[in-house]
Residue, then its C-alpha position, 0 to 999 in steps of 0.5 A: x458703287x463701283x468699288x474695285x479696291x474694295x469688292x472686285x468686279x462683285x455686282x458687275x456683268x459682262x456683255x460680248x458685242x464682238x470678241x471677248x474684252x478681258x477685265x480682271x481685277x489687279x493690284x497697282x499702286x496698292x490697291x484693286x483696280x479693273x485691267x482691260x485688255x483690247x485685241x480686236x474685241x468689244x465687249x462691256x462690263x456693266x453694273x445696273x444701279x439707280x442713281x439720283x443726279x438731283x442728289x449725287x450729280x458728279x462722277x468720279x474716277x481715276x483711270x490709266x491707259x497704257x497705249x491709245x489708238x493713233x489716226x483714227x477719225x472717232x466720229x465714224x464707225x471705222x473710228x469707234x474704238x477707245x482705249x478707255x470708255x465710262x458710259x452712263x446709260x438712262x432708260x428711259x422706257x421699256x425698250x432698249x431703244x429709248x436708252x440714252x448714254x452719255x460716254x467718257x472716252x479717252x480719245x486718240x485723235x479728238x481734241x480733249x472736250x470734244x463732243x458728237x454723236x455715236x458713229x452707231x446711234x443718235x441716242x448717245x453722246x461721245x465726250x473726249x474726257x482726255x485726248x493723245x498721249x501726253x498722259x499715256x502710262x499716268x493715272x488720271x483723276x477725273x470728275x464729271x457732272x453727269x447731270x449736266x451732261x445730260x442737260x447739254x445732250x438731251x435739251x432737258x433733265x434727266x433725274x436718274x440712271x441706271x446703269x455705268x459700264x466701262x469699256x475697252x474697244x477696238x473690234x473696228x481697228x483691230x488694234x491692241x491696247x490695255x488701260x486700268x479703271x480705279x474706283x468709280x462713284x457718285x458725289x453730291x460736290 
């Protein structure tokens, strides 16, 4: 699915919500991942797949940040900046309206498992996968139950999404951090 080591940001796109975030792919630890670099800029890269969650629920992946953003408050726009972001997006319809996203963030002041409302839309879920920076300059592996995520959000099941997107943000803070996004994909366990 999103297979950094082995096809680079082939498949991926790219949308601007202001600045240009860069994401290039790199060589670390002997293999290819994704390097996003954040200076006052919010922009996403995409990839639109179908996936099942009643037959491949978890999300998988590994990831590193190199700095987080101290003394915001996340839940406020002001505060909506991550030095690391996966969100998961179901569309639910045809307009852009009826998507729902669920977002993995590493927070820098939320505690870990933390969970609210975008700052910007009700139809998104904030979870701070990681928190602070105990873990700054480390990979992380993580794994998600995207299902039940959703289950929790939305009050009921949701059996596909369409779209996973990583992101590296700080248009509101106007800070600069960098962080490294390792293969992503989906699992039946």
């Amino acid at each position: 699915m999103g297979s950094f080591s082995s096809e680079g940001l082939k498949n991926w796109k790219r949308h601007s919500f202001h600045g240009e975030t860069s994401y290039n792919t790199v060589t670390r630890d002997g293999r290819q991942v994704i390097l996003a670099e954040s200076s006052g800029s919010a922009s996403v890269l995409f990839r639109e797949l179908r996936v099942d969650l009643e037959k491949t629920p978890w999300l998988n992946w590994s990831w590193r940040v190199n700095n987080t953003i101290p003394g915001l408050d996340e839940r406020t726009k002001s505060g909506d900046d991550y030095p690391a972001r996966i969100y998961i997006v179901t569309e639910e319809g045809l307009f852009p309206w009826q998507s729902k996203a669920v977002n993995y963030v590493w927070a820098g002041t939320l505690p870990q498992e933390t969970r609210w409302l975008s700052a910007f839309t009700d139809s998104s879920l904030m979870i701070a996968v990681r928190s602070g920076d105990a873990e700054v300059d480390s990979w992380v592996q993580e794994k998600r139950n995207v299902k039940t995520d959703f289950q929790h959000f939305l009050g009921r099941p949701v059996r596909y999404i369409d779209v996973v997107a990583l992101m590296s943000d700080t248009d509101n803070s106007g800070a600069n951090v960098s962080a490294e996004y390792g293969d992503i994909f989906f699992s039946s366990e």
